[in-house]
Short mmCIF file of the C-alpha atoms (twelve columns), coordinates in Angstrom:
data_MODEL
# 
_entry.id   MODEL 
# 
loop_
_atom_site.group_PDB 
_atom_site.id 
_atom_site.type_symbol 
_atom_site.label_atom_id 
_atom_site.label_alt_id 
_atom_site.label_comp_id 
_atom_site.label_asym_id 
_atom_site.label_seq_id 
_atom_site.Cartn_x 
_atom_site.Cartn_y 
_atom_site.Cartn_z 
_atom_site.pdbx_PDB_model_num 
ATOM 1   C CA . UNK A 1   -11.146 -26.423 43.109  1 
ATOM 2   C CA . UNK A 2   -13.096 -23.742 40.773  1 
ATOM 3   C CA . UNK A 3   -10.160 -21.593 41.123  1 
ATOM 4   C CA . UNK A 4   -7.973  -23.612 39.301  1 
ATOM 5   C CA . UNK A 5   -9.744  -23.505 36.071  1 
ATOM 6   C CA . UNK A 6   -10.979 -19.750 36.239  1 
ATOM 7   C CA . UNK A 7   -8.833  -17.635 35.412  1 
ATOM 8   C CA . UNK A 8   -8.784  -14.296 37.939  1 
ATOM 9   C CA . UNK A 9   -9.541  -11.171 36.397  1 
ATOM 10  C CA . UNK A 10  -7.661  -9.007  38.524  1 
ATOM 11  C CA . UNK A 11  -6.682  -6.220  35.349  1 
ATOM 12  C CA . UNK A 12  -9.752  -5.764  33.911  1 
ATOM 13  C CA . UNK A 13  -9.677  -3.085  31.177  1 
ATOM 14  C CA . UNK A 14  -12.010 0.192   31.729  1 
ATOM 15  C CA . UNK A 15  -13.250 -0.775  28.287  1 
ATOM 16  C CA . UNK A 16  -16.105 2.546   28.633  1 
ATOM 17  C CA . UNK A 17  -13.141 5.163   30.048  1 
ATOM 18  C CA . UNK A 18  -11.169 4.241   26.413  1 
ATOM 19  C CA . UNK A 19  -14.220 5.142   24.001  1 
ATOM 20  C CA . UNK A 20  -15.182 8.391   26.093  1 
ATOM 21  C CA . UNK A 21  -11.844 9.032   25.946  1 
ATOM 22  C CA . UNK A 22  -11.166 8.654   21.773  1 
ATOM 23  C CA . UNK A 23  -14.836 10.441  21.497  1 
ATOM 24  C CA . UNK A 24  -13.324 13.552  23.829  1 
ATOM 25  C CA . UNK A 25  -10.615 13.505  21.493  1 
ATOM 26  C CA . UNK A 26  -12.645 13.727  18.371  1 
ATOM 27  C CA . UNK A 27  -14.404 16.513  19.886  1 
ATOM 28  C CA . UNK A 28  -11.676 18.896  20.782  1 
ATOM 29  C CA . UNK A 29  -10.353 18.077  17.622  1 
ATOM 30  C CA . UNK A 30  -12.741 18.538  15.513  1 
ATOM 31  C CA . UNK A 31  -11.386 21.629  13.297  1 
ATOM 32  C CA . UNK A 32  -8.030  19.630  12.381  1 
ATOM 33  C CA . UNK A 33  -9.978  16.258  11.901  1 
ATOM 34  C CA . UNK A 34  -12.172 18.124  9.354   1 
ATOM 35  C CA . UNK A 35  -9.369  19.672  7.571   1 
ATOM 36  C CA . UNK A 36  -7.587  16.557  7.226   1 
ATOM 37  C CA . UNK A 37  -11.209 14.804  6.423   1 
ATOM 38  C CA . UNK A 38  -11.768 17.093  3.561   1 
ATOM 39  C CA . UNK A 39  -8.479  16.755  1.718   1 
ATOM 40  C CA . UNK A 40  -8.806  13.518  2.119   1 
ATOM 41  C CA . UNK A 41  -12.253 13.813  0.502   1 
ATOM 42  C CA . UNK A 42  -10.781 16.526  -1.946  1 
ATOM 43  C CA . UNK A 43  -7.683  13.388  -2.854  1 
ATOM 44  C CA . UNK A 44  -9.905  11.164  -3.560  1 
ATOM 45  C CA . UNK A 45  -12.732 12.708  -5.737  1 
ATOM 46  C CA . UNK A 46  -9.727  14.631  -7.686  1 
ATOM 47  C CA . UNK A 47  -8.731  11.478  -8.630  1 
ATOM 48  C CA . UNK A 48  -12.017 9.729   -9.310  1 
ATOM 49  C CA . UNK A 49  -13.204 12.734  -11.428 1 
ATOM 50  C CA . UNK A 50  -9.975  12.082  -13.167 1 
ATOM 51  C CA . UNK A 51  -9.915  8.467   -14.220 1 
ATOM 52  C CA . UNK A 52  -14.063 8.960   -14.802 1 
ATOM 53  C CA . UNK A 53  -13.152 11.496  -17.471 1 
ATOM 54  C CA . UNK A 54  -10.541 9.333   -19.633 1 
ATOM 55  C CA . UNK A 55  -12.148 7.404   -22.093 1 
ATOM 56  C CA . UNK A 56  -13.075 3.741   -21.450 1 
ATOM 57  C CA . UNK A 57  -10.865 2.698   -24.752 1 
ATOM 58  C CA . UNK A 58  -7.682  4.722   -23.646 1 
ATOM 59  C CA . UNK A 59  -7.373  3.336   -19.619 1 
ATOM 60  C CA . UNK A 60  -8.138  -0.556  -21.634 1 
ATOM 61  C CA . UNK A 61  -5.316  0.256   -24.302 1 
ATOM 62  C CA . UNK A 62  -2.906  1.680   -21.377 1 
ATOM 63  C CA . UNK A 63  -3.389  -1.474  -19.778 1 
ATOM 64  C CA . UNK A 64  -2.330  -3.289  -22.821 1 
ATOM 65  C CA . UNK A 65  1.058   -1.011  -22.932 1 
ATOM 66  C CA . UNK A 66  1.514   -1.960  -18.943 1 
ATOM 67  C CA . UNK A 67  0.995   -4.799  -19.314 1 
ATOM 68  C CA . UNK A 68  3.679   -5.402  -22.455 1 
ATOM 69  C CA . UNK A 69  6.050   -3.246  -20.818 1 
ATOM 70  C CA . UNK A 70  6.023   -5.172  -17.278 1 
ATOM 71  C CA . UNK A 71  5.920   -8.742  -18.903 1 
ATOM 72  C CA . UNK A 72  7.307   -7.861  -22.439 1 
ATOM 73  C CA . UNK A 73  4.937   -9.820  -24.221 1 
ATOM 74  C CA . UNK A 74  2.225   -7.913  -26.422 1 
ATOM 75  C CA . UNK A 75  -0.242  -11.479 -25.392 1 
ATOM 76  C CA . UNK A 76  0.151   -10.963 -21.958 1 
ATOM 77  C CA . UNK A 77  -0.606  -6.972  -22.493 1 
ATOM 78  C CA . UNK A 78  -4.147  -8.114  -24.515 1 
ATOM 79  C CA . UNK A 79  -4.979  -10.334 -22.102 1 
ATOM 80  C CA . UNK A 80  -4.865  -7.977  -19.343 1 
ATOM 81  C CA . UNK A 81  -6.642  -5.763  -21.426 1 
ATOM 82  C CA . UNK A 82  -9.721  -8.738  -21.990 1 
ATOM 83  C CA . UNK A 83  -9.970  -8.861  -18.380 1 
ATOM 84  C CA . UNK A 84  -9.980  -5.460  -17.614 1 
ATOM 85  C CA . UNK A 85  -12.855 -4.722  -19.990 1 
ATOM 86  C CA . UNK A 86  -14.741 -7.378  -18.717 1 
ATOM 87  C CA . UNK A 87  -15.631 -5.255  -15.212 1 
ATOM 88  C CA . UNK A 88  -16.962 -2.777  -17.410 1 
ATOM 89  C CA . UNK A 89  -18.540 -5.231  -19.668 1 
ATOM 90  C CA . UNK A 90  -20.640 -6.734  -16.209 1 
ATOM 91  C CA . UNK A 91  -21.599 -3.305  -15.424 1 
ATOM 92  C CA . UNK A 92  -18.983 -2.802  -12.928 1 
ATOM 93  C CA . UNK A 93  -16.769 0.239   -14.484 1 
ATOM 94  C CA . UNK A 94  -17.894 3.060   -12.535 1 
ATOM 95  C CA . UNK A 95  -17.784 0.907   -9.391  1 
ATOM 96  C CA . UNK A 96  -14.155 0.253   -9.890  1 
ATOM 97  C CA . UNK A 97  -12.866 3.580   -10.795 1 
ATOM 98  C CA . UNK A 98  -14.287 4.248   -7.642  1 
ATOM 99  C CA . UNK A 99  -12.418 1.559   -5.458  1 
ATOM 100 C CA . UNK A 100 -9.407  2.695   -8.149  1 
ATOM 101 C CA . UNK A 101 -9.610  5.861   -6.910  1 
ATOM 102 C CA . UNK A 102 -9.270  5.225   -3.185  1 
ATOM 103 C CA . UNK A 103 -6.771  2.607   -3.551  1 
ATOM 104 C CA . UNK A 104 -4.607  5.294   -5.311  1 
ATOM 105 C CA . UNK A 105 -4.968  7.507   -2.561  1 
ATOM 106 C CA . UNK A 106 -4.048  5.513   0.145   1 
ATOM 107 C CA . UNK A 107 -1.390  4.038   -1.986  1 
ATOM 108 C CA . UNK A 108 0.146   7.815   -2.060  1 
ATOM 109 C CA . UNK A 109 -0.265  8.088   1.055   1 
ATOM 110 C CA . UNK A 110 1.258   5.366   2.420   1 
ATOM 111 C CA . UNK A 111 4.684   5.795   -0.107  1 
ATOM 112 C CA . UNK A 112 4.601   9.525   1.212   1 
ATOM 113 C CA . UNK A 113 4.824   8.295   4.572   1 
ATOM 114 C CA . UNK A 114 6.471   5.131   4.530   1 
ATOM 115 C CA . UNK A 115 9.708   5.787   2.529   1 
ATOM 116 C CA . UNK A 116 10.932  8.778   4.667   1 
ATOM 117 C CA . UNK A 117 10.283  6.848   8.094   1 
ATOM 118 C CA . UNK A 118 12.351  3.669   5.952   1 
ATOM 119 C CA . UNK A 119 14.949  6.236   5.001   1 
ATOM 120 C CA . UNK A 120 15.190  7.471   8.682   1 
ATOM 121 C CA . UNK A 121 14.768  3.594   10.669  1 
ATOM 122 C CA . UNK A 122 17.487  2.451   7.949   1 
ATOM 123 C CA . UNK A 123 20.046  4.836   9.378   1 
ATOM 124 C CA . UNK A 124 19.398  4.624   13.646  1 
ATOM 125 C CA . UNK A 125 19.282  0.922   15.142  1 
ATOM 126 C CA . UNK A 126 17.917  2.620   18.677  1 
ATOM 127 C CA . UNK A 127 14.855  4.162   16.157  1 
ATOM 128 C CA . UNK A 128 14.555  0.911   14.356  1 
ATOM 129 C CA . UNK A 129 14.050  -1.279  17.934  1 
ATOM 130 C CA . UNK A 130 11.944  1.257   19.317  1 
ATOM 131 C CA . UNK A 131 9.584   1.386   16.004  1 
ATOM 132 C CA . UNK A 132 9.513   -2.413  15.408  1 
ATOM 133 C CA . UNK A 133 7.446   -3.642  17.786  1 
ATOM 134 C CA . UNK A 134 4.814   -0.449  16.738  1 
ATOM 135 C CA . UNK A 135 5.259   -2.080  12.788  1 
ATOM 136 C CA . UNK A 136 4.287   -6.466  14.602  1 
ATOM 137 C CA . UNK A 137 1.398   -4.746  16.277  1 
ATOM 138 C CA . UNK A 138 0.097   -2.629  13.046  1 
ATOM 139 C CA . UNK A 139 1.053   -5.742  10.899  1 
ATOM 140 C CA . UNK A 140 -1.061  -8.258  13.026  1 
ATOM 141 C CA . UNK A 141 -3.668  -6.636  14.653  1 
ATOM 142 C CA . UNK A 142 -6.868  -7.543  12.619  1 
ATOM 143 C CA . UNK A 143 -7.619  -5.131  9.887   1 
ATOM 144 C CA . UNK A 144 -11.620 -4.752  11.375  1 
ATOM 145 C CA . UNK A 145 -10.268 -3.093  14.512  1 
ATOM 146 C CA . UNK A 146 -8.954  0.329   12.185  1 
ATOM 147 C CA . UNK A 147 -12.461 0.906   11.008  1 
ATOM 148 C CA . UNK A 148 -13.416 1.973   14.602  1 
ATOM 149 C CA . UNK A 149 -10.915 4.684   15.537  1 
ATOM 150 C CA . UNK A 150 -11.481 5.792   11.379  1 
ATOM 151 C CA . UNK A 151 -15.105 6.232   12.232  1 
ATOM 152 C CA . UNK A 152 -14.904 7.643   15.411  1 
ATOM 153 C CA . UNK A 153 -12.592 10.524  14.139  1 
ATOM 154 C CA . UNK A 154 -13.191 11.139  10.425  1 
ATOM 155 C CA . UNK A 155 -17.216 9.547   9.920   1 
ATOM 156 C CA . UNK A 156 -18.421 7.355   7.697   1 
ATOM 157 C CA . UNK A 157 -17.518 7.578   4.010   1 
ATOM 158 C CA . UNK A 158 -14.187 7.293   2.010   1 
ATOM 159 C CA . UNK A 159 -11.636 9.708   3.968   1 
ATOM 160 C CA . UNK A 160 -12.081 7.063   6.893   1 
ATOM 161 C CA . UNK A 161 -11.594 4.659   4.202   1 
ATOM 162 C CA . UNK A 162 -8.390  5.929   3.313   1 
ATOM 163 C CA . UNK A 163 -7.121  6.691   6.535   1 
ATOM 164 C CA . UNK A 164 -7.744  2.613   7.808   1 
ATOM 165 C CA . UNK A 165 -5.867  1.883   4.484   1 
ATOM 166 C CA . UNK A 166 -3.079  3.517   5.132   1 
ATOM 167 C CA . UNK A 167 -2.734  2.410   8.484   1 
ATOM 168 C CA . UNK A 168 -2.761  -0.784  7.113   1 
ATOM 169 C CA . UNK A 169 -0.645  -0.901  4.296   1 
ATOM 170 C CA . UNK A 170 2.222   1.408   5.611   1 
ATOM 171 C CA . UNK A 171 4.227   -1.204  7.273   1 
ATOM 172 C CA . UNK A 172 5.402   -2.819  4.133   1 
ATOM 173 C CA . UNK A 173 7.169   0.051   2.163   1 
ATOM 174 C CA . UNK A 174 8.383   0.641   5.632   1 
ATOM 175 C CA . UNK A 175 10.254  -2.470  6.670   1 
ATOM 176 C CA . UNK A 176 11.325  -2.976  3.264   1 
ATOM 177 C CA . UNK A 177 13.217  0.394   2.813   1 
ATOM 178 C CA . UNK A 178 14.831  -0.300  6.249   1 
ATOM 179 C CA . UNK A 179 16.016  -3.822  5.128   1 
ATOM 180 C CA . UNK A 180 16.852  -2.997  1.701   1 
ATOM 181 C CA . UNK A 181 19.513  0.379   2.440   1 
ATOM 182 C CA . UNK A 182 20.541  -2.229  5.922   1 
ATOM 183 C CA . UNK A 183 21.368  -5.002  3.784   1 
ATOM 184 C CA . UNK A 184 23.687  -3.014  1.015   1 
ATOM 185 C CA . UNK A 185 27.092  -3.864  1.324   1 
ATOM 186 C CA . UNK A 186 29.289  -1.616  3.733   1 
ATOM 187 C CA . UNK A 187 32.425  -1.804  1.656   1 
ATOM 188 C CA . UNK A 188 30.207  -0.262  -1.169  1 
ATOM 189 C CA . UNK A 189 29.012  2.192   0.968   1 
ATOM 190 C CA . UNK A 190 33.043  3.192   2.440   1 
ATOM 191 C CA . UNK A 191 33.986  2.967   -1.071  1 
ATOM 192 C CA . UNK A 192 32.001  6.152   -1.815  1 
ATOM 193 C CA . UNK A 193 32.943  7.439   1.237   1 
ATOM 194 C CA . UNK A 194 36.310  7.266   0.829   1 
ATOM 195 C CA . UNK A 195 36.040  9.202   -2.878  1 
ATOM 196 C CA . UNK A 196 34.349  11.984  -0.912  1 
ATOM 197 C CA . UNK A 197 30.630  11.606  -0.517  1 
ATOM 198 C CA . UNK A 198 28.850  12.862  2.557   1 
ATOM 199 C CA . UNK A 199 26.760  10.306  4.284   1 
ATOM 200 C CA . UNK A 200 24.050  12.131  2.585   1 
ATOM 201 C CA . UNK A 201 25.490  11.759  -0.991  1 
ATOM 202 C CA . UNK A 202 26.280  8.072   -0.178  1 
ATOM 203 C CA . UNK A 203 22.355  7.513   1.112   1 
ATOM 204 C CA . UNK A 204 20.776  8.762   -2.031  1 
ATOM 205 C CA . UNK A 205 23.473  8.265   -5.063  1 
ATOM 206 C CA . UNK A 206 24.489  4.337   -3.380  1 
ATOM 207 C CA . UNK A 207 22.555  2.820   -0.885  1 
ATOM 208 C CA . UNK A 208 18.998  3.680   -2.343  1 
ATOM 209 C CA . UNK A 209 19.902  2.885   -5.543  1 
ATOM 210 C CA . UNK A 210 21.151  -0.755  -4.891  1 
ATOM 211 C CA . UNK A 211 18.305  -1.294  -2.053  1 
ATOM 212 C CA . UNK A 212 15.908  -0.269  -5.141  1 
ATOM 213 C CA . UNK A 213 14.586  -3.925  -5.925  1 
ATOM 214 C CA . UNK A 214 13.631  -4.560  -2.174  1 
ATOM 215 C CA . UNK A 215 12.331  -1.405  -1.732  1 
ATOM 216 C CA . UNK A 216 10.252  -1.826  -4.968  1 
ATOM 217 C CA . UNK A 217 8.794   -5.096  -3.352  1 
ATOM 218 C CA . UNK A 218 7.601   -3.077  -0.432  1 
ATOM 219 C CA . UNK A 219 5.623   -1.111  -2.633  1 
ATOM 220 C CA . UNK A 220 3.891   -3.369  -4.574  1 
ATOM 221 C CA . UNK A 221 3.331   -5.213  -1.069  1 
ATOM 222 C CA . UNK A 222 1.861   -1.666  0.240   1 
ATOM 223 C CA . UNK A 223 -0.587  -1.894  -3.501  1 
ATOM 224 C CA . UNK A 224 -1.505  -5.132  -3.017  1 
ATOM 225 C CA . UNK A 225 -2.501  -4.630  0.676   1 
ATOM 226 C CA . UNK A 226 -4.537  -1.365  0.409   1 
ATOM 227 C CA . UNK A 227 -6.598  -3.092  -2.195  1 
ATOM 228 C CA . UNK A 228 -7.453  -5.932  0.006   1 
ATOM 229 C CA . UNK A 229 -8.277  -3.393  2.981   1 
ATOM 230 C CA . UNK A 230 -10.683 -0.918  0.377   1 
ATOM 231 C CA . UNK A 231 -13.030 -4.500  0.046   1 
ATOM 232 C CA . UNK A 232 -12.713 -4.205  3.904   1 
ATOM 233 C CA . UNK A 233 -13.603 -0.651  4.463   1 
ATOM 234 C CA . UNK A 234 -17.259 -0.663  2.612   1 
ATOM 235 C CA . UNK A 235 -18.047 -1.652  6.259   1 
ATOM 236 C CA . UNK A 236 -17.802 2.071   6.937   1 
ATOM 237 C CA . UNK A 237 -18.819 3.518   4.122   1 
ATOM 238 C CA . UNK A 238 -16.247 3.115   1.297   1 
ATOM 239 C CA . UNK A 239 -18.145 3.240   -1.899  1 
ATOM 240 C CA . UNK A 240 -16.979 0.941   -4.583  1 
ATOM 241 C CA . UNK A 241 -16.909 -2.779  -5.702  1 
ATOM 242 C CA . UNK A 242 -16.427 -3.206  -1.799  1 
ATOM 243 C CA . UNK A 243 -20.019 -1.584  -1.277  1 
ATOM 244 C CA . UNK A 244 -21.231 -4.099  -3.910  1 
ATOM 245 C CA . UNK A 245 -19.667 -7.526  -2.239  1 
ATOM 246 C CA . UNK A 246 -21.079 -5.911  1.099   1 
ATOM 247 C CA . UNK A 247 -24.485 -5.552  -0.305  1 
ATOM 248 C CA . UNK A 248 -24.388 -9.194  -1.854  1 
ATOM 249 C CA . UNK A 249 -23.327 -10.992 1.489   1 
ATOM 250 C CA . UNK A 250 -25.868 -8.983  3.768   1 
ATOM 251 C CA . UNK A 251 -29.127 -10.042 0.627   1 
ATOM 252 C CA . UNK A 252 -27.059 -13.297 0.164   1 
ATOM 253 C CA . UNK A 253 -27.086 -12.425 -3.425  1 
ATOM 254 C CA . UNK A 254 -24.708 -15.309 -4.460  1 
ATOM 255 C CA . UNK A 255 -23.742 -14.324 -8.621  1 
ATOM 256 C CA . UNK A 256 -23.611 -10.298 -7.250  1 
ATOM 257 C CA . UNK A 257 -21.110 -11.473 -5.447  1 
ATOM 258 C CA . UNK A 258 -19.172 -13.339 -7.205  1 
ATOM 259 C CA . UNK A 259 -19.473 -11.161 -9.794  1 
ATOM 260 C CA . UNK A 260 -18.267 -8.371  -7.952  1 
ATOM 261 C CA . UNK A 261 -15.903 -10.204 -5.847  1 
ATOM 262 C CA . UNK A 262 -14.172 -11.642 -9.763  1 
ATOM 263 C CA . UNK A 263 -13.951 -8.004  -10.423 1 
ATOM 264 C CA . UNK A 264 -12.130 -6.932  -7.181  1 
ATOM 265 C CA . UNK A 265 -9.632  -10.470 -7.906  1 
ATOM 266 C CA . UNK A 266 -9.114  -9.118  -11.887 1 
ATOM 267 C CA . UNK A 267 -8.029  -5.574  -10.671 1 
ATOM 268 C CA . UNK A 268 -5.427  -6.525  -8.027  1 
ATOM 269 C CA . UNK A 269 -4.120  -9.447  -10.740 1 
ATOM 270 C CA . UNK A 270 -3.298  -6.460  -13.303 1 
ATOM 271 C CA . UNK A 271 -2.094  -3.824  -10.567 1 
ATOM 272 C CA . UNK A 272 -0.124  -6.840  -9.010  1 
ATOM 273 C CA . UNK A 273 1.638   -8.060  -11.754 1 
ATOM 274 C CA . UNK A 274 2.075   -5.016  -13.670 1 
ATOM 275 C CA . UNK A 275 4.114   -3.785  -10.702 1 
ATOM 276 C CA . UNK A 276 5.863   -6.715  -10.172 1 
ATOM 277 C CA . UNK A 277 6.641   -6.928  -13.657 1 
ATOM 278 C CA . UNK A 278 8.602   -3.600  -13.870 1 
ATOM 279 C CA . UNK A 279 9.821   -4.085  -10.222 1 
ATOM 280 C CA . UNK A 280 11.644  -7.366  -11.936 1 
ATOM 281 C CA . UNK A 281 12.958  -5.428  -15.261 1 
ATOM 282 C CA . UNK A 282 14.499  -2.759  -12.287 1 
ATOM 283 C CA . UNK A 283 16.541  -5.916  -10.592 1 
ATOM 284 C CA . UNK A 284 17.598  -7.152  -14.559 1 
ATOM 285 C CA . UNK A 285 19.044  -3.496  -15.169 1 
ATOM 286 C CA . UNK A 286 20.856  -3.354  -11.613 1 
ATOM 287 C CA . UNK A 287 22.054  -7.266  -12.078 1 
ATOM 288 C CA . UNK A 288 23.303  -6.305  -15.974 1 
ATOM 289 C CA . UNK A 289 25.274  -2.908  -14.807 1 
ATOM 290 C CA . UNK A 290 26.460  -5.048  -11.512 1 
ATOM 291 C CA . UNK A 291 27.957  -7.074  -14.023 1 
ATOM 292 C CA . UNK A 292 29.345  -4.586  -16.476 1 
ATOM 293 C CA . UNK A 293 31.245  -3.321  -13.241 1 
ATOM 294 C CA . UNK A 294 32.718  -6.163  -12.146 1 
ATOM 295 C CA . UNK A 295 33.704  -6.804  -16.156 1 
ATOM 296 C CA . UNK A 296 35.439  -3.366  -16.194 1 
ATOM 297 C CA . UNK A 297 36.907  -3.695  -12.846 1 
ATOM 298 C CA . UNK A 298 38.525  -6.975  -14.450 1 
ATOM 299 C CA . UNK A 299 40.319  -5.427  -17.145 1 
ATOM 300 C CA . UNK A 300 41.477  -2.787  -15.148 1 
ATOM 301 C CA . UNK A 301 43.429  -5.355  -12.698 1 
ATOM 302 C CA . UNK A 302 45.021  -6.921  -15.512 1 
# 
């Protein structure tokens, strides 16, 4: 009665015939992968070399104006401000420009990517069936199993780092573009037909416009996601406050880490709600001039 509780493994995978296969890849490859590796290395220390060369006092005080801006309240502004002068203050500044730097770049990345494909799923429902299930599987498959294809074809070190981020933190801006331009209303969208804009006119001058807040969302979901995968990449090589909790788990170096690990939680706080903060003042300008509209269209019918 074995059989009935052992399970047949008649489909085994050829587990060895996959990796010699991704390796042959990387090999004939090679000159493109190294191209793309080095601007990818280029991105990143452009941008690193940028923030490391603006003055600790002026990145603190523009978080104090993002902060106002996104929240409008100058307390809010300081206190984001405290706490972002507090990495530096533990010793963790360079550390995070670093992991700033490579969150940037993925972030870029991703919105370069993600946005167009949005644009393009929003406007085919055969595209948009065929691409979903590809957006469930890189949505759910663990974020550890990217850092071995990255590795494989780029090394170890940060343009592997950005490349697992990307992967990663595409399929927000992407869903949410396609929802947001599905879900604006179609008699908004005839309307501007019907007063002679192409489909193209009506994409860009209606639909985009009023799908802005949900599309907005997607970004800051596409932020907040590559920062959590950076932590994750110091596995291969990502240098950064993610090299530092790394470091502190594998010495069991318990204040390092939580040190480190308060730093990582204090810089996705400020990106986080900084974004979200001038994604909400976008909906209270579209919800105001929404209104204005329907005030105007009032007065007109009587």
């Amino acid at each position: 009665m074995e059989w009935l509780f052992e399970f047949p493994e008649v489909l085994k995978p050829n587990f060895t015939a996959i990796d010699n296969a991704v390796r042959a890849f990387a090999v004939w490859a090679d000159p493109v992968l190294s191209a793309i590796s080095g601007g990818l290395q280029g991105m990143v220390s452009g941008i690193s070399f940028l923030l490391g060369h603006i003055p600790w006092p002026l990145l603190v005080a523009l978080v104090v104006f993002m902060g106002w801006k996104s929240c409008r309240r100058l307390r809010t502004g300081v206190l984001y401000g405290i706490l972002f002068a507090v990495i530096g203050a533990v010793g963790y500044w360079d550390m995070m420009l670093v992991t700033l730097s490579i969150v940037i770049s993925s972030f870029i990345i991703s919105l370069v990517i993600g946005l167009p494909v949005g644009i393009l799923l929003s406007g085919s429902d055969r595209a948009n069936r065929i691409v979903r299930p590809i957006l469930d599987t890189m949505q759910t498959m663990p974020s550890f199993v990217y850092l071995i294809p990255a590795m494989i074809l780029f090394g170890i070190g940060n343009p592997s780092a950005v490349l697992a981020t990307v992967i990663y933190a595409v399929v927000p801006v992407i869903r949410l573009t396609s929802l947001g331009i599905r879900q604006v209303d179609k008699e908004v969208v005839e309307a501007a037909k019907a007063f002679g804009s192409t489909k193209r006119q009506a994409l860009f001058k209606v639909q985009i416009p009023q799908a802005l807040p949900t599309i907005m969302t997607g970004v800051n979901q596409t932020l907040m996601m590559a920062m959590a995968m950076v932590v994750t990449c110091s596995m291969i090589g990502a240098r950064g406050l993610g090299m530092e909790i790394l470091n502190a788990v594998n010495r069991l170096e318990i204040g390092r880490g939580l040190f480190a690990g308060s730093s990582v939680v204090i810089l996705a706080i400020i990106l986080d709600r900084t974004t979200q903060g001038l994604f909400s003042k976008e909906k209270e300008g579209q919800a105001q001039a929404g209104e204005t509209r329907d005030v105007t269209a009032g007065g007109k019918q009587q």
